[in-house]
FILOLUM-60639 format. One record per residue: x, y, z of N, C-alpha, C in turn. Coordinates in nm, 3 decimals, always signed. Atoms other than C-alpha are relative to their C-alpha. Example, Ala and Ser with C-alpha at 12.3 -4.5 7.8 and 13.67 -1.06 7.14 Angstrom:
BEGIN
<atom n_x="+0.089" n_y="-0.119" n_z="+0.000" ca_x="+1.230" ca_y="-0.450" ca_z="+0.780" c_x="+0.090" c_y="+0.120" c_z="+0.000"/>
<atom n_x="-0.082" n_y="-0.119" n_z="-0.006" ca_x="+1.367" ca_y="-0.106" ca_z="+0.714" c_x="-0.077" c_y="+0.109" c_z="+0.073"/>
END
This chain:
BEGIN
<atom n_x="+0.085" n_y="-0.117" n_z="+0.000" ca_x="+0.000" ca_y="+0.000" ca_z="+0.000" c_x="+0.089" c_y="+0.124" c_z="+0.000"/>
<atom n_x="-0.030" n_y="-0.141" n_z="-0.048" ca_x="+0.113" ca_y="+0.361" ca_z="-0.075" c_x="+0.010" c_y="+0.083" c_z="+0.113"/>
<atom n_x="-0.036" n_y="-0.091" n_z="-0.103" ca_x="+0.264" ca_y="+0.576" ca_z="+0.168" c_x="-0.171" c_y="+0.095" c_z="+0.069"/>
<atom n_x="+0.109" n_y="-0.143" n_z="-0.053" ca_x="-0.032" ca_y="+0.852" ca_z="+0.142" c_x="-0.136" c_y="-0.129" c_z="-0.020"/>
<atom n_x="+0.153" n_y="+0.095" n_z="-0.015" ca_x="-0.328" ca_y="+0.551" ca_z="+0.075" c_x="+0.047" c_y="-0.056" c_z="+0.141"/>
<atom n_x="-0.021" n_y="+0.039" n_z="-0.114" ca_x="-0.167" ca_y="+0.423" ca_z="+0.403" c_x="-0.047" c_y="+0.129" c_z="+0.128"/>
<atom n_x="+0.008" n_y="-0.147" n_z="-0.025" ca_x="-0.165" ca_y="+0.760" ca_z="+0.545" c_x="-0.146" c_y="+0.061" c_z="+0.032"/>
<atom n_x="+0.211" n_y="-0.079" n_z="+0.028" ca_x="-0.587" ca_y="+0.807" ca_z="+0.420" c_x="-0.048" c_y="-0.115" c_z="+0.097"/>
<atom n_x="+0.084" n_y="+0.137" n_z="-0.046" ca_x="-0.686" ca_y="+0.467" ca_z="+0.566" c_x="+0.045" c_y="+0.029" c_z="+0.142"/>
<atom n_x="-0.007" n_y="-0.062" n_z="-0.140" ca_x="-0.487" ca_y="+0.577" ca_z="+0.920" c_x="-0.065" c_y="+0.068" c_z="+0.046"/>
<atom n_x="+0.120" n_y="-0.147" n_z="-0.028" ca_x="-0.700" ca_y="+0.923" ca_z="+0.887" c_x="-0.131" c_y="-0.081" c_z="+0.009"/>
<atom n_x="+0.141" n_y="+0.024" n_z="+0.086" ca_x="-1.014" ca_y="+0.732" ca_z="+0.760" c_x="-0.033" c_y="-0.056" c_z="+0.198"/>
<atom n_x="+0.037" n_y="+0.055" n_z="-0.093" ca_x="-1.016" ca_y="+0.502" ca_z="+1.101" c_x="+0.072" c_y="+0.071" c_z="+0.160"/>
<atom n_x="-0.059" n_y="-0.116" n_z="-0.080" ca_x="-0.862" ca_y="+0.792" ca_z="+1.362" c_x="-0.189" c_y="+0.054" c_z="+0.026"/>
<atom n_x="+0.144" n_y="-0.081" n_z="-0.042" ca_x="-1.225" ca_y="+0.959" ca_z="+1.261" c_x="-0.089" c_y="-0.116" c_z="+0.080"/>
<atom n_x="+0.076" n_y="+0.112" n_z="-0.055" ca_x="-1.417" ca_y="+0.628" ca_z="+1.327" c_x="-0.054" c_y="-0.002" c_z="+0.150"/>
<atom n_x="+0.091" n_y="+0.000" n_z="-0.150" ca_x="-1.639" ca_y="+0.677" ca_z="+1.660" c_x="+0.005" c_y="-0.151" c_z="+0.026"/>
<atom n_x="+0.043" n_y="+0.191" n_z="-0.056" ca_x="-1.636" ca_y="+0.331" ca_z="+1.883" c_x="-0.178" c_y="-0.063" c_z="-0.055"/>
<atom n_x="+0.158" n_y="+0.079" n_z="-0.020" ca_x="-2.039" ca_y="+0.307" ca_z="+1.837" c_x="+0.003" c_y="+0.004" c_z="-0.193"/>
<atom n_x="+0.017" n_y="+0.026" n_z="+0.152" ca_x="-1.966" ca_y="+0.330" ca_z="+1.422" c_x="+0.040" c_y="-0.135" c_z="-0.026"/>
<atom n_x="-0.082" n_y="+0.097" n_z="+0.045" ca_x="-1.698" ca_y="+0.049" ca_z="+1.419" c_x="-0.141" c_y="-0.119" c_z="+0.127"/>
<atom n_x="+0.097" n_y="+0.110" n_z="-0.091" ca_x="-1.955" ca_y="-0.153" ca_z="+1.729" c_x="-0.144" c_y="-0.024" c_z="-0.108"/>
<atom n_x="+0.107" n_y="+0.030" n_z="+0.107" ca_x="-2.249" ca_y="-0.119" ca_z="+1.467" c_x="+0.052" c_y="-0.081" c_z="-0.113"/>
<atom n_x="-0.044" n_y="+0.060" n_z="+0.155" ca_x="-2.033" ca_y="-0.251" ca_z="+1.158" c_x="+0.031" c_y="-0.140" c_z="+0.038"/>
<atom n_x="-0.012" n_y="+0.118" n_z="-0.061" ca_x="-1.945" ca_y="-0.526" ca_z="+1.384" c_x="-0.100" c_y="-0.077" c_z="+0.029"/>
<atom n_x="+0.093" n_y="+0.065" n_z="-0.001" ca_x="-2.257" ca_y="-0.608" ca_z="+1.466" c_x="-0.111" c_y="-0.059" c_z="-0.128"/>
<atom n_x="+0.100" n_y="+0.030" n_z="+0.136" ca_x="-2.438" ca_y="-0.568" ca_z="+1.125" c_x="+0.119" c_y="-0.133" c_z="-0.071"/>
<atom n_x="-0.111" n_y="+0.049" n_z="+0.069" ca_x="-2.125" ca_y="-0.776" ca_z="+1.016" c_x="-0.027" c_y="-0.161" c_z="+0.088"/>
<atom n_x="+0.034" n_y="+0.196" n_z="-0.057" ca_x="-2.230" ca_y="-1.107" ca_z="+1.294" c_x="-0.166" c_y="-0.008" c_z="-0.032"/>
<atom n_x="+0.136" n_y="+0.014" n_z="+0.070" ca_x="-2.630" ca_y="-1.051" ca_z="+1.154" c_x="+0.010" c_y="-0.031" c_z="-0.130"/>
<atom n_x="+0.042" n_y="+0.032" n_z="+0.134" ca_x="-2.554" ca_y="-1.033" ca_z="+0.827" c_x="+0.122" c_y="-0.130" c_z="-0.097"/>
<atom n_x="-0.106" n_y="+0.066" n_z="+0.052" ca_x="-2.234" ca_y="-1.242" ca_z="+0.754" c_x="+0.095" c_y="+0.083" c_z="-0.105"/>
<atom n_x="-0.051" n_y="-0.055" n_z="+0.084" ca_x="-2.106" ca_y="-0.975" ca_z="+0.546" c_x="+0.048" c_y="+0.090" c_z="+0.102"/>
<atom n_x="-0.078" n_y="-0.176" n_z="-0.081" ca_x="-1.873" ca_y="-0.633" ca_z="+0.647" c_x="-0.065" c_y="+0.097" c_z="-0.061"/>
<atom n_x="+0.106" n_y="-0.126" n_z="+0.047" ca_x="-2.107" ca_y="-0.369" ca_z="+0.582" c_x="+0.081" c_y="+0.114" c_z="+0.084"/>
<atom n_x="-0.115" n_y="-0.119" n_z="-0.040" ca_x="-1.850" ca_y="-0.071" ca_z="+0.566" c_x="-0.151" c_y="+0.122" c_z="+0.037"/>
<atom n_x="+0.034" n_y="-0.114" n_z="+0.021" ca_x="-2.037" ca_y="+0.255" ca_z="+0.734" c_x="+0.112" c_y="+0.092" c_z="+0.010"/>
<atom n_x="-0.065" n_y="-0.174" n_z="+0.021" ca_x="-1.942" ca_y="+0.600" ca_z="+0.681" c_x="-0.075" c_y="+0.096" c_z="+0.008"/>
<atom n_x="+0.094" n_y="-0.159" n_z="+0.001" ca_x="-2.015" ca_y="+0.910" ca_z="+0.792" c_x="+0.112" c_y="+0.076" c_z="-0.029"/>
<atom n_x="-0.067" n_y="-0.134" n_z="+0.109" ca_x="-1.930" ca_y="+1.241" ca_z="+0.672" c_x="-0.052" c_y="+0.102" c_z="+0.123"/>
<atom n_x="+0.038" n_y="-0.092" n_z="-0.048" ca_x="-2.008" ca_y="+1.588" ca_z="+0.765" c_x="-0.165" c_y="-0.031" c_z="+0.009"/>
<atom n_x="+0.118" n_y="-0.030" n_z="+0.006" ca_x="-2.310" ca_y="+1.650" ca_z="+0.914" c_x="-0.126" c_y="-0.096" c_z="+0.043"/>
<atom n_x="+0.064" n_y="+0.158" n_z="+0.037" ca_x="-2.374" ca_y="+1.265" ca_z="+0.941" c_x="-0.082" c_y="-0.064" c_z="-0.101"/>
<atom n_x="+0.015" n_y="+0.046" n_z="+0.178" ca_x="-2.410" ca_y="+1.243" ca_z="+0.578" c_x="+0.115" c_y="-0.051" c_z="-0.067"/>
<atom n_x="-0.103" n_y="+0.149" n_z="+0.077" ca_x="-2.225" ca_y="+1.060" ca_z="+0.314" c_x="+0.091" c_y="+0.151" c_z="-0.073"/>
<atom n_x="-0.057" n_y="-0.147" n_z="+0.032" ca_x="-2.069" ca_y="+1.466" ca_z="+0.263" c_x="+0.140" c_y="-0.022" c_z="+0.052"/>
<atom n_x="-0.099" n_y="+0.034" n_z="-0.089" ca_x="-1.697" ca_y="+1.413" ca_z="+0.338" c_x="+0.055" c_y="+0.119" c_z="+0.090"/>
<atom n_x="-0.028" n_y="-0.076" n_z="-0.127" ca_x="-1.530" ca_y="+1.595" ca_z="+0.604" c_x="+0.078" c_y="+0.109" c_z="-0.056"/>
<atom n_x="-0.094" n_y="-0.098" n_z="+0.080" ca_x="-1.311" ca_y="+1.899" ca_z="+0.483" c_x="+0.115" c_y="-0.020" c_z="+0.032"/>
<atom n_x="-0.109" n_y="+0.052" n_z="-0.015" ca_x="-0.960" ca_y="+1.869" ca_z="+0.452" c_x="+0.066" c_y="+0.093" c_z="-0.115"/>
<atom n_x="-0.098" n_y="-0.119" n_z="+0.082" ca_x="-0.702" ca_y="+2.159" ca_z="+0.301" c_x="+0.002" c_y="-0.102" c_z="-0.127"/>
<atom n_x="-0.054" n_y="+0.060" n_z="+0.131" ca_x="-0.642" ca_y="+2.089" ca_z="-0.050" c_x="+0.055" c_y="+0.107" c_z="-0.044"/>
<atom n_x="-0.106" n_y="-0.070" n_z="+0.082" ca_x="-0.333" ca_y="+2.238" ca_z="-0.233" c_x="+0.067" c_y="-0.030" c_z="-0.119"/>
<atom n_x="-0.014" n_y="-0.021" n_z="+0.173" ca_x="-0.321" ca_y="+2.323" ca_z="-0.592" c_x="+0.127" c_y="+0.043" c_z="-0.026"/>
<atom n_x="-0.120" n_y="-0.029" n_z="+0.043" ca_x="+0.020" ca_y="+2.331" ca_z="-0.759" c_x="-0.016" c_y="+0.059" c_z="-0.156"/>
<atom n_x="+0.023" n_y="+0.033" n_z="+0.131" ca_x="+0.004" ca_y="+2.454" ca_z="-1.099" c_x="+0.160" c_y="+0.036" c_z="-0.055"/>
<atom n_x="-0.138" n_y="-0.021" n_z="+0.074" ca_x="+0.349" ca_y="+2.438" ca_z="-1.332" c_x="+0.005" c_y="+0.083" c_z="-0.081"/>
<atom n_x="-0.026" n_y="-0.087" n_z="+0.149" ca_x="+0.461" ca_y="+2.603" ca_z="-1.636" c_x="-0.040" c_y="-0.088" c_z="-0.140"/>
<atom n_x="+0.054" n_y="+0.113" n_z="+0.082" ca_x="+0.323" ca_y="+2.487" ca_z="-1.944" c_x="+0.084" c_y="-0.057" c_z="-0.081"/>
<atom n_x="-0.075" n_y="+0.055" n_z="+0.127" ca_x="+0.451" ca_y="+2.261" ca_z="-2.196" c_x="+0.007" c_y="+0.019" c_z="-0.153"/>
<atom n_x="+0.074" n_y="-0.107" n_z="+0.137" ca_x="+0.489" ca_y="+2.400" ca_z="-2.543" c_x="+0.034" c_y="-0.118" c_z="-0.051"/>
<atom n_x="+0.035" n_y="+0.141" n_z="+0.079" ca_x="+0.343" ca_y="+2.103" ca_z="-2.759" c_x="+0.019" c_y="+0.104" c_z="-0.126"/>
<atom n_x="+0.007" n_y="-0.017" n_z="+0.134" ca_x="+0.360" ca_y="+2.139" ca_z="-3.169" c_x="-0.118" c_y="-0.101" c_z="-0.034"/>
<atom n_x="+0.133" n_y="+0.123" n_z="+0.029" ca_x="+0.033" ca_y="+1.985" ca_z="-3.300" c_x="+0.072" c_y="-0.060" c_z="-0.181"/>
<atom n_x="-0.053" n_y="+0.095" n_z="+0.096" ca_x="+0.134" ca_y="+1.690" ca_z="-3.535" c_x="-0.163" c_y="-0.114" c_z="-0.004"/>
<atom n_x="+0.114" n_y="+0.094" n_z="+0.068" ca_x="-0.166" ca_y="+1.559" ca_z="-3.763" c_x="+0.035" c_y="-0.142" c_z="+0.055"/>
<atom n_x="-0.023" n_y="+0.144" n_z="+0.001" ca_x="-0.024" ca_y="+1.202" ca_z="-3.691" c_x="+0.131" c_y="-0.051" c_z="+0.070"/>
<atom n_x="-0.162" n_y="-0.016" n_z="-0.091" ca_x="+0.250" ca_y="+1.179" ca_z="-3.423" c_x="+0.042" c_y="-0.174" c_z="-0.039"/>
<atom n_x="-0.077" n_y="+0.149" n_z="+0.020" ca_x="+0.506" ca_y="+0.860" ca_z="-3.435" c_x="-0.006" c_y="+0.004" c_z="+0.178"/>
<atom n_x="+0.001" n_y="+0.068" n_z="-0.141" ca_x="+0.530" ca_y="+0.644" ca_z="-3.132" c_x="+0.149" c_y="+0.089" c_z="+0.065"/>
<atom n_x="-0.124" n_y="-0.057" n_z="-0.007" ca_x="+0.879" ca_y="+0.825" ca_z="-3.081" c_x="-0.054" c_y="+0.178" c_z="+0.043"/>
<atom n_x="+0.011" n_y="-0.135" n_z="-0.052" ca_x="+0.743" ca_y="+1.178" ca_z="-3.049" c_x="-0.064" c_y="+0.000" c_z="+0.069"/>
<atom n_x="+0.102" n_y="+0.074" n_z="-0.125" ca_x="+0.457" ca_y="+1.045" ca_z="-2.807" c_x="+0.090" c_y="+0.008" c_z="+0.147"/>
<atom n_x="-0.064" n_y="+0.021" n_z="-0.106" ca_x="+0.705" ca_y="+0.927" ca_z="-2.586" c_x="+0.100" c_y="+0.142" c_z="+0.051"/>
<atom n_x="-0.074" n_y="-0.085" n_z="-0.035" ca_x="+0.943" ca_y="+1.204" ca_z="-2.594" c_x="-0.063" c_y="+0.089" c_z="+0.098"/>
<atom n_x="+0.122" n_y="-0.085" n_z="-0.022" ca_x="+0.652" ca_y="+1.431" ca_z="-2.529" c_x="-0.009" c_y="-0.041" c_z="+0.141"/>
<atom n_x="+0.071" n_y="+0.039" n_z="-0.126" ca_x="+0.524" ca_y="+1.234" ca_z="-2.251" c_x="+0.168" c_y="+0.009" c_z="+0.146"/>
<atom n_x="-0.143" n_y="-0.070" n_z="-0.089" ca_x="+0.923" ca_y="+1.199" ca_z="-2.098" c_x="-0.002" c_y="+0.159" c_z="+0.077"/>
<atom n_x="+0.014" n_y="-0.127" n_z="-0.057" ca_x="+0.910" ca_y="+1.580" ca_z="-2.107" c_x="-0.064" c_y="+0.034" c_z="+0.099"/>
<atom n_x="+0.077" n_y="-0.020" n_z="-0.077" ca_x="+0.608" ca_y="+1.588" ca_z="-1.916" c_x="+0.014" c_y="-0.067" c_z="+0.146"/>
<atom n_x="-0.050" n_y="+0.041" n_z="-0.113" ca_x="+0.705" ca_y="+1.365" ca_z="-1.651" c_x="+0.104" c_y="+0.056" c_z="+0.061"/>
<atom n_x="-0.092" n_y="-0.140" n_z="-0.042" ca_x="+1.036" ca_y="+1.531" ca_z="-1.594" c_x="-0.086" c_y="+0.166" c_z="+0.073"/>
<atom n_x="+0.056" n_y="-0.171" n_z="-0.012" ca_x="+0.818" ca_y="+1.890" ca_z="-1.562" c_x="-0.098" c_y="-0.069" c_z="+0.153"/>
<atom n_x="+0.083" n_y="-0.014" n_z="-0.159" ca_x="+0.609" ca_y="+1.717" ca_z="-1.278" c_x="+0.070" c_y="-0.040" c_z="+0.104"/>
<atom n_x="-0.082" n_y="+0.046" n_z="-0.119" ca_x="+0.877" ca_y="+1.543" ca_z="-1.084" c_x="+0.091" c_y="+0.153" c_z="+0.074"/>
<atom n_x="-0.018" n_y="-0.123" n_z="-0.033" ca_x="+1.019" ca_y="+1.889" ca_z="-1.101" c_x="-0.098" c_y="+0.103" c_z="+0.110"/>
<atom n_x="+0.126" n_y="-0.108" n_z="-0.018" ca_x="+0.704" ca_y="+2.079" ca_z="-0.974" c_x="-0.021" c_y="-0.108" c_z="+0.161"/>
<atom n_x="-0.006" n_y="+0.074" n_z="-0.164" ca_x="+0.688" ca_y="+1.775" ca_z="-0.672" c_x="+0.119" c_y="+0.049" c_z="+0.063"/>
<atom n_x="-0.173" n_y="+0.015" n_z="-0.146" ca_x="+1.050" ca_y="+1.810" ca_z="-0.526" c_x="-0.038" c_y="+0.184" c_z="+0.006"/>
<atom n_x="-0.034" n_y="-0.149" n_z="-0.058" ca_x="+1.007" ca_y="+2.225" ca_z="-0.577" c_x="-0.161" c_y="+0.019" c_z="+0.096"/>
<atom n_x="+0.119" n_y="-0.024" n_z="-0.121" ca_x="+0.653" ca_y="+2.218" ca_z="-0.369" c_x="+0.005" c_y="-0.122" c_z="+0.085"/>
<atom n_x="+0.058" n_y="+0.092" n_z="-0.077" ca_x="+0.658" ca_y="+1.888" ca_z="-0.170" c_x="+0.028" c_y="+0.050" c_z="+0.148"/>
<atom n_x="+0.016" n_y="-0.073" n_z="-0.144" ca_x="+0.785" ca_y="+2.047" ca_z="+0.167" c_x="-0.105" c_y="+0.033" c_z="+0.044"/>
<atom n_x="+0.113" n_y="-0.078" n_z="-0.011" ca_x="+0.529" ca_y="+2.343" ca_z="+0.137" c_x="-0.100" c_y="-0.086" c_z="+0.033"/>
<atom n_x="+0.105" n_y="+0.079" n_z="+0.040" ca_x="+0.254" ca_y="+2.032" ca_z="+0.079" c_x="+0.013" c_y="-0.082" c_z="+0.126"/>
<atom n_x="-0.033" n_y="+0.087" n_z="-0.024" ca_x="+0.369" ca_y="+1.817" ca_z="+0.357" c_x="+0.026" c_y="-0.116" c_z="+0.010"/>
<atom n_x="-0.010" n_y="+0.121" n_z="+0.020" ca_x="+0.510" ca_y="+1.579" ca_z="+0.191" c_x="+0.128" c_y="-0.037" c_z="-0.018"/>
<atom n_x="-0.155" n_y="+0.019" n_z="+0.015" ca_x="+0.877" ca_y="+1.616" ca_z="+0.249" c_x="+0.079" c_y="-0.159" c_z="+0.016"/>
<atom n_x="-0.039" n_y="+0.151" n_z="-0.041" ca_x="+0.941" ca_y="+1.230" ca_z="+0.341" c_x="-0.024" c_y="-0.086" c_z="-0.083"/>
<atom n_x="+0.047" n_y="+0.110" n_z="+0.072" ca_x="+0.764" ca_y="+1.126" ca_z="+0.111" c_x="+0.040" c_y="-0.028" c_z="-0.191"/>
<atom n_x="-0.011" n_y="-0.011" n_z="+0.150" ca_x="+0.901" ca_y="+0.999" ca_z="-0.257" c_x="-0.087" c_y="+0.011" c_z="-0.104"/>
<atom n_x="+0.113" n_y="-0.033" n_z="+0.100" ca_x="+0.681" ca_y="+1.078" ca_z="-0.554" c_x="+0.090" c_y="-0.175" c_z="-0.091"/>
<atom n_x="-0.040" n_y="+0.163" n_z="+0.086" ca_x="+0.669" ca_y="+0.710" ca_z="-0.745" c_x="-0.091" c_y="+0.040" c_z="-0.124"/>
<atom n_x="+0.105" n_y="+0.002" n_z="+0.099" ca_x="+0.542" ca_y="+0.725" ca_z="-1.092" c_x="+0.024" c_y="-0.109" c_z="-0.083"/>
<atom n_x="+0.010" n_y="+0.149" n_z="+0.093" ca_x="+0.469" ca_y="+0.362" ca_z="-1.331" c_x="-0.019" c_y="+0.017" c_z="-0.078"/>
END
């Protein structure tokens, strides 16, 4: 599991009230199944608020090609990766996410 999906699932069950997880348990020996609840704001299915921080980069100056080759695709896409690994290491501090490596597949 990912650092930060590790990270959400720590947060996710931190919020978890004892009488949420004692109900899921119980609907879970009635019904034979794990019947995930969730609450939210408000005790709706509304999630809870939580800072979100927008990075935006510099753009990439594309050339439009009627019919690109697999070769300029990739280059292209290289470039673009490069420009975000860039844009992580110069904001990840700010973001708090200094510990954490940016993995991309």
């Amino acid at each position: 599991m990912p650092a930060s999906a590790a990270a959400a699932a720590a947060a996710a069950v931190a919020r978890c009230r004892p009488a949420t997880i004692c109900c899921s348990r119980l609907l879970k020996k009635l019904f034979g199944v794990g019947v995930p609840l969730v609450r939210g704001r408000w005790f709706t299915l509304m999630p809870f608020p939580v800072p979100i921080t927008i990075v935006v980069g510099k753009p990439i100056e594309v050339q439009k090609v009627p019919a690109p080759t697999d070769e300029e695709v990739a280059a292209l896409h290289a470039r673009y990766i490069e420009a975000l690994k860039a844009l992580y290491e110069e904001h990840r501090a700010a973001c708090g996410h200094a510990e954490i490596d940016l993995v991309i597949r």
